[in-house]
C-alpha positions, 0 to 999 in steps of 0.5 A: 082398621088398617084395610079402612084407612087403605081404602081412605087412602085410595079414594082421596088419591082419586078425588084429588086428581079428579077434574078442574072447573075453568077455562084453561089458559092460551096465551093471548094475541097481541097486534103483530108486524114481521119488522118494524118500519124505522128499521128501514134503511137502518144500519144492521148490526154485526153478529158481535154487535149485540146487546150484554145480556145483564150488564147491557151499558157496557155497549157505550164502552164508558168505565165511568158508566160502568161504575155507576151502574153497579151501584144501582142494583145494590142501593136504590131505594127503588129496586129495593123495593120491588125486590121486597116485593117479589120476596113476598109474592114468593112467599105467597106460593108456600101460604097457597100450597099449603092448602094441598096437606092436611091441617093437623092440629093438637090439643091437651086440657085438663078439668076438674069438677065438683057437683053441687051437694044441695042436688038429689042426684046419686053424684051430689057432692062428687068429683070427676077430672078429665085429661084429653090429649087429641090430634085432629087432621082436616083435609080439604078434596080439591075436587074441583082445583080451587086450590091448585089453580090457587097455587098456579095463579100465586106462582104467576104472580111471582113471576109477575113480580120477578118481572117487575123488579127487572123493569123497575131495574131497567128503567133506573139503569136506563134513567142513570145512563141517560142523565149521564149523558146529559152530564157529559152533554153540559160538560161538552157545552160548558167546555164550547162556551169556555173556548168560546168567551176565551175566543170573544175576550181576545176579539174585544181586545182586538177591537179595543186596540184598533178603537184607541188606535182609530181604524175602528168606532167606539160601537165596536168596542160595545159590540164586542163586549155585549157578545162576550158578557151574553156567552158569559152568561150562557156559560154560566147557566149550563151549571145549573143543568149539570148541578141537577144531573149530577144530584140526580145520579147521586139518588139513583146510586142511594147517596145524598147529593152531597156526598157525590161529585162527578168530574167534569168530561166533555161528551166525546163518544159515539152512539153504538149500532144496537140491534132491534131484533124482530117485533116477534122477539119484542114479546120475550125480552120485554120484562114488563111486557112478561108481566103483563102476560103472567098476569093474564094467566093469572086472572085466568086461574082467578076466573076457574077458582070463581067457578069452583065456588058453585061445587061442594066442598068435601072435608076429610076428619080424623081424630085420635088421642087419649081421655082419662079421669086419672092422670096415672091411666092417661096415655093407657090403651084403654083410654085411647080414642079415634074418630074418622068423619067426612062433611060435604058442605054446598052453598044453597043460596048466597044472594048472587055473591058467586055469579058476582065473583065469577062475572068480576073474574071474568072482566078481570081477565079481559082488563088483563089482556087489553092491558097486556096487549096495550104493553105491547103496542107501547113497546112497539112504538118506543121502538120505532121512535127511537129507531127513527130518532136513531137514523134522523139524528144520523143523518142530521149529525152529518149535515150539521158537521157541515154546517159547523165547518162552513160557520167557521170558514164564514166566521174566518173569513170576515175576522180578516176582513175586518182586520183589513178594514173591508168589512165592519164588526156587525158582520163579524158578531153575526158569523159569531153567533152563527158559529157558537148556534151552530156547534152547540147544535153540534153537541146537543145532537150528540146528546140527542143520539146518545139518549136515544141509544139508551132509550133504544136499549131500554125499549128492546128489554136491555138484554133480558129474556123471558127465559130469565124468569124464576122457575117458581 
């Protein structure tokens, strides 16, 4: 007995480190560059000046930023889920490796029977029990790796899940701090428009005083008060934009809208040099571009336990227990029974369902990489859009500072000039207008700049590393 489960012993070890059907897995290739054409003539970065890894909005140097930030990971809904969601394909590795141990299962019953004693038979009218007390254990040979390329492809899809959370955690960061800097945008816009109907409510009076005076006609006076009461307006208006914003960040953080209020602050920050790193590097600090990798090896495992379906399977059994009709002789040696068995089952014919399987895998599997080489690609472009967004709006801000400072010397000068009586007011409205167009240009390009930066930030994977990934 003992040399035969010895023996047992040896040739399952064997079986189960025999070979596995399926194509092992390379990475695939993805469209290359060695650098990535907007970063042409942009700034490099310091060797300090890199990304956090984690908390990457600390680059924008913003405490209320800051502050905001740690609530998204902790109460959005979102986040929540995808967290749920990596939990459960974590759990699936353990439903998957379970299938490399033996199913044991237990079983007790007791009957009892009464013969018919209408019967001819010598039993006729007798009673027979029965106790059995049995322990079965069944074990699958993966000879053919179904099993361990099903643990192999459970793990990657954990990873993939890991990965995904990280999107989905960089994308809400991302989507926070840029609807912050709208917010600080309209708060900058607002604080203009204020100075601005300030500005505009004291040149009414001015042309009110010079009207009942006669040095100016009554079309002044309406002039004047058309160009304030339409920057009212304007002014008013920005508050729906900066309502919208600070509801939004409210969801982002998991507070209803109405418990959430953001002091206003006017826009003043400077855009950070984010470095873009190499298009190489693109690959391992993208969470969702990782994603897409582990799902192509996963589909690969899928495509090796298709082809298993075409091998035997060999199932091992053992059964032991105890069988008595007197409850007293029950656990005696001499009611101890064992069984010791093996099957090898083969599909014959299944209508094509196999070749259907394999050939799904296998599409699978292409559909995966294309998916994984389109990420790719994806992650490229909005790299270089706001690489050249980056640089352009660098170059506009420097022109439109310009611009403000000469609309404003223009606007000085025929101010004078019509307190003096040389000029008239039509000319005083227009260099008006032409100001206020022109310093909010000056503001939205600085919202445009911060928005690319964050999105700059979210496009190089926001200081994450495919080294981050769970080691499942």
């Amino acid at each position: 007995m003992k040399s035969f489960f010895l023996g047992l012993t040896t040739i399952v070890v064997l079986l189960c480190a025999g070979c596995m059907v399926g194509p092992d897995y390379f990475k695939p290739s993805v469209p290359m560059t060695p650098a990535y054409k907007e970063d042409q003539g942009w700034k490099l970065a310091r060797p300090l000046d890199d990304i956090p890894r984690g908390k990457w909005w600390e680059i924008f140097g913003d405490p209320q930023l800051n502050a905001l930030q740690e609530q998204v990971s902790e109460a959005n809904q979102n986040v929540k889920v995808a967290e749920a969601r990596f939990r459960q394909a974590r759990a699936l590795i353990g439903f998957a490796r379970a299938g490399l141990f033996p199913t044991v299962s237990a079983g007790v019953s007791a009957s009892s029977l009464r013969n018919s004693t209408t019967t001819q038979s010598p039993s006729s009218g007798a009673s027979t029990r029965d106790f059995l007390l049995t322990g079965d254990v069944s074990y699958e040979l993966d000879l053919w790796g179904r099993i361990r390329r099903g643990v192999t492809a459970a793990r990657e899809e954990a990873q993939a899940s890991a990965a995904d959370l990280e999107t989905a955690r960089l994308s809400l960061q991302a989507e926070l701090a840029f609807d912050y800097f709208e917010l600080r945008s309209a708060d900058a816009q607002q604080r203009l428009l204020n100075d601005t109907v300030k500005a505009f409510d004291e040149a009414l009076q001015l042309t009110t005083r010079r009207f009942e005076g006669g040095a100016a006609p009554k079309s002044d006076v309406a002039q004047a008060r058309t160009q304030l009461e339409t920057t009212q307006v304007q002014a008013t208006d920005i508050a729906v934009q900066r309502a919208q914003f600070e509801h939004a960040i409210a969801i982002l953080i998991g507070k209803p809208p109405a418990d959430f209020r953001l002091p206003a602050i006017p826009l003043d920050l400077q855009p950070p040099d984010i470095p873009a790193g190499l298009p190489s590097e693109l690959l391992e600090r993208r969470p969702d571009i990782a994603a897409a990798e582990r799902r192509v090896a996963e589909a690969n495992e899928q495509i090796g336990i298709a082809k298993a379906a075409y091998f035997p399977t060999v199932t091992l059994n053992a059964l032991l227990g105890f069988e008595s009709s007197s409850i007293n002789k029950w656990m005696g040696w001499q009611s101890f029974l064992w069984a010791v068995g093996s099957s090898l089952a083969q599909t014959i014919f299944d209508g094509g369902r196999r070749r259907a399987t394999s050939e799904a895998a296998l599409a699978n599997y292409d559909a995966t990489v294309a998916s994984y080489r389109q990420a790719t690609l994806d992650a490229f472009q909005q790299v270089e859009d706001n690489l050249a967004a980056l640089r352009i709006l660098e170059q506009e801000a420097e022109q439109q500072q310009r611009a403000v400072a000469s609309a404003r010397e223009s606007l000085q000068l025929f101010s004078n000039r019509y307190k003096g009586g040389v000029d008239t007011y039509l000319q005083v409205i227009t260099a008006q207008t032409v100001t206020l167009s022109n310093e909010r240009n000056q503001v939205d390009i600085l919202r445009r700049r911060m928005d690319a930066s964050v999105l700059l930030v979210k496009a190089v994977g926001g200081g994450w590393n495919v080294t981050d990934l769970p080691n499942l």
